[in-house]
Steps between C-alpha positions, in 0.01 A plus 500: 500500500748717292456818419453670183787745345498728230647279256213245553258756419702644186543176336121359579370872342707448201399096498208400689120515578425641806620519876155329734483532907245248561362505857301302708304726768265372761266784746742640754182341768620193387355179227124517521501899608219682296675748263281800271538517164395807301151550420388635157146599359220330715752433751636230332828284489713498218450064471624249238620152485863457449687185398814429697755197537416437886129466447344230232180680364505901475447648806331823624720773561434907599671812393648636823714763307512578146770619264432828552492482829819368550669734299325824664684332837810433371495865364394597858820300634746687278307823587559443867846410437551833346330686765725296795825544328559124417619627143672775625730331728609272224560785282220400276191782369231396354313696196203666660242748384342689783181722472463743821197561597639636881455869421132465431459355895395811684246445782614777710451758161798675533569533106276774404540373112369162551126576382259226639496300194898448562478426851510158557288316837708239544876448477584331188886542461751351235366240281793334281483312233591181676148648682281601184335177360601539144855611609642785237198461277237584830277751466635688789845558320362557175268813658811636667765801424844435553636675789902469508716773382566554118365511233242251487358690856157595506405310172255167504675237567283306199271684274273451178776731293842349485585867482326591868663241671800421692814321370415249711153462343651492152742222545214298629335545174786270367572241670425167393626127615794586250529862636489450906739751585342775597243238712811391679625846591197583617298223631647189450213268729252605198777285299433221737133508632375588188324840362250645229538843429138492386427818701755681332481754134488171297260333670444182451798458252720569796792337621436168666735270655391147642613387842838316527418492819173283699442412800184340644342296837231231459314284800514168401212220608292743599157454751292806492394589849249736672485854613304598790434877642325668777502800771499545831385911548613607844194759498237241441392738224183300361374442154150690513696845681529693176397628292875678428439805296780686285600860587611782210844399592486063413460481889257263719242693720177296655352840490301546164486896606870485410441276184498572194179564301340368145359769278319485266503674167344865672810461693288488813574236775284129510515469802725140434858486623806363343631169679842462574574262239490475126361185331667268256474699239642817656182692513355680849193346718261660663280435801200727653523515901193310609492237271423125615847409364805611342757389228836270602682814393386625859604221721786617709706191336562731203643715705726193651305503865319257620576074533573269149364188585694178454491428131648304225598673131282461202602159279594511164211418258744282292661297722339538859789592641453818805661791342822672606503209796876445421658159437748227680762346240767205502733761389596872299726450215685863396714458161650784386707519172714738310473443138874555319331375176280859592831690559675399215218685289638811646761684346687825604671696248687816566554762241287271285761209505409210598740262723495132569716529830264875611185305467632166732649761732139636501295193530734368778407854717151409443481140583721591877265802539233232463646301750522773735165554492349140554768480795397837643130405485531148647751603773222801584233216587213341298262699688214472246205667656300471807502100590752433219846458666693209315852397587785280291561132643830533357803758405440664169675346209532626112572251205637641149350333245768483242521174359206245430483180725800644747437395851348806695833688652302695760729834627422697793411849475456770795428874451871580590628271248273679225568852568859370500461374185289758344790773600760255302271449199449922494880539524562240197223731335660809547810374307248441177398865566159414610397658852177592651384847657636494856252812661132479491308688207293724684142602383252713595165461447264709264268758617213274335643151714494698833145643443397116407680359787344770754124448301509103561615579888226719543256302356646144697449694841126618406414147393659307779721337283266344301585469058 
């Protein structure tokens, strides 16, 4: 196959459709290999029937990773090729808006102004906005101060008054698909995964850009199979050697003298002791010492001890299928398109002129950062999720769809050929004067988001992780 150049991609923005990578993938085990799709509510697949050319009647087909999905790990792929340097050794930066939450990681407590409430119990880091899930309109951003030199430092990087908050935060208040400038400077992968700035001071009349870009993998003829479990304890621990009781501290004890106690409304002791697990609905149980028998929230299987018998998964009430069992397929089909129709939309004016030639210089960066991205992520592995390995049967191809009833032209595209020609697309941008920020935007997060962050750890470790 040929490969792409930048003049392909400048004339099919200005001309075409779209640029597709359509790929077949089959379980890296092999055909007939059980993959895992996600589950949803009820630990459920995401099923449907699909028609497609190959098969003659619509045939079922599961959701092995969605839109969103694929975009959070094509973010992750141009994330990691940040953090190893890829961009840097081709002389390319990437706009990036980091909030540090490092300083607030102090187990050994050697800052004597970090209160409690700011002290996080678990690392937490940098989170980007290739990171946050609503990119530059997340939450996380929005409830953070800018922390960079000048004179936007130390004011909210968003805020309810345009007048309390950063420039940054007011030039987001004005963009629009025919004002993408400052979205470009800033953030441009909210330009091409898509954004609502529904979180930000206009609510639900904020910005919102559609995805030029998509991306998704489907399982194709697909036979439902069955999960099975079980455990083997090593201690023998039996079923009937509880009961487990819970100590002051969320701890297991088997002696109710350590255990905590019920009261009752004198605030004297009953004499029953709390068991070391909740119920369903969250709320304690209780069990007197003595009694003939005691509740499953006893058994030392809530406390993970003890053998799991051999056992299948519950079956769907709708279709009889065994839940969560996972699934064998004839094949995965991942298409992934960039929409130039979708870029087109987009305009770029500087000093509020607008330019013909500015906004194709800008559309082209977009479309190779695009392709960066889906060759980053697909050279990184289609790793799913546990049991969900899929690999290509063939070399990666992309067609530009530029002029109805052409014969496919399939070009070859690697992750050094992108970042190649996203570095000649920024160059041709610079000379319309339109450039991106080349040093992360860094953040620091508000007094209030640390508290939050350190609240929600504390109360993870006292529920065992349980919502």
């Amino acid at each position: 196959m040929a490969t792409l150049t930048l003049k392909n991609i400048q004339d099919a923005v200005r001309d075409g459709a779209a640029a597709r990578c359509r790929a077949t993938l089959q379980p890296a085990g092999g055909e007939g290999t059980k993959v895992f799709p996600p589950t949803y509510a009820d630990a459920v697949y995401a099923m449907e029937k699909r028609r497609l050319p190959d098969f003659p009647e619509p045939v079922d087909c599961v959701l092995l990773d969605s839109v969103q999905s694929q975009a959070n790990r094509m973010e992750e792929a141009l994330q990691q090729a940040i953090d190893d340097g890829t961009f840097k050794k081709a002389g390319i930066s990437i706009p990036l808006i980091e909030v540090d939450f490092a300083p607030f990681w102090d187990p050994e407590k050697k800052n004597n102004d970090l209160t409690d409430k700011m002290r996080l119990l678990e690392p937490v880091g940098n989170v980007s906005s290739l990171q946050a899930p609503h990119r530059i309109a997340d939450a996380i951003l929005r409830d953070s101060v800018v922390d960079e030199e000048g004179n936007d430092k130390g004011k909210p990087f968003r805020a309810k008054k345009e007048s309390d908050e950063s420039s940054y935060g007011q030039k987001l208040r004005r963009v629009s698909n025919v004002n993408a400038t400052a979205l470009f400077e800033l953030c441009p992968t909210a330009l091409l995964f898509g954004m609502w700035d529904s979180t930000g001071p206009k609510g639900g009349l904020g910005a919102k850009f559609e995805r030029v870009m998509v991306s998704e993998i489907a399982g194709i003829n697909v036979a439902v199979g069955t999960k099975t479990s079980s455990r083997i304890d090593p201690l023998s621990i039996q079923r009937n050697a509880g009961p487990l009781y819970r100590r002051p501290n969320g701890s297991m004890t088997v002696n109710p003298g350590e255990a905590m106690d019920k009261i009752d409304k004198s605030d004297k002791p009953t004499g029953k002791k709390v068991l070391y697990k909740k119920n369903k609905e969250g709320e304690d149980v209780f069990y007197k010492p003595g009694d003939a028998t005691y509740p499953a929230q006893g058994r030392p299987s809530e406390a993970n001890h003890g053998n799991f018998p051999p056992s299948l998964s519950d079956r769907d009430p709708k279709t009889g299928d065994y839940l969560a069992g996972g699934v064998t397929i004839s094949r995965a089909d991942q298409t992934t398109v960039i929409s130039f129709a979708a870029l087109r939309r987009l305009r770029f004016p500087f000093d509020n002129q607008q330019s013909a030639e500015r906004n194709l210089a800008a559309q082209t960066v977009l479309a190779t950062l695009g392709f960066c991205a889906a060759t980053l992520a697909a050279e990184s592995g289609l790793d799913l999720r546990s049991r969900c390995l899929l690999w290509p049967t063939e070399t990666l191809g992309w067609e530009l769809l530029v002029k109805p009833g052409k014969p496919d032209d399939k070009r070859e595209m690697t992750s050094k050929t992108a970042i190649t020609l996203l570095k000649e697309a920024l160059d041709a941008a610079k000379k319309q004067e339109l450039s991106w920020r080349e040093e992360p935007l860094k953040l620091r997060p508000s007094d209030d988001l640390v508290k939050l962050v350190v609240k929600s750890q504390q109360l993870t470790i006292q529920s065992g992780g349980e919502e």
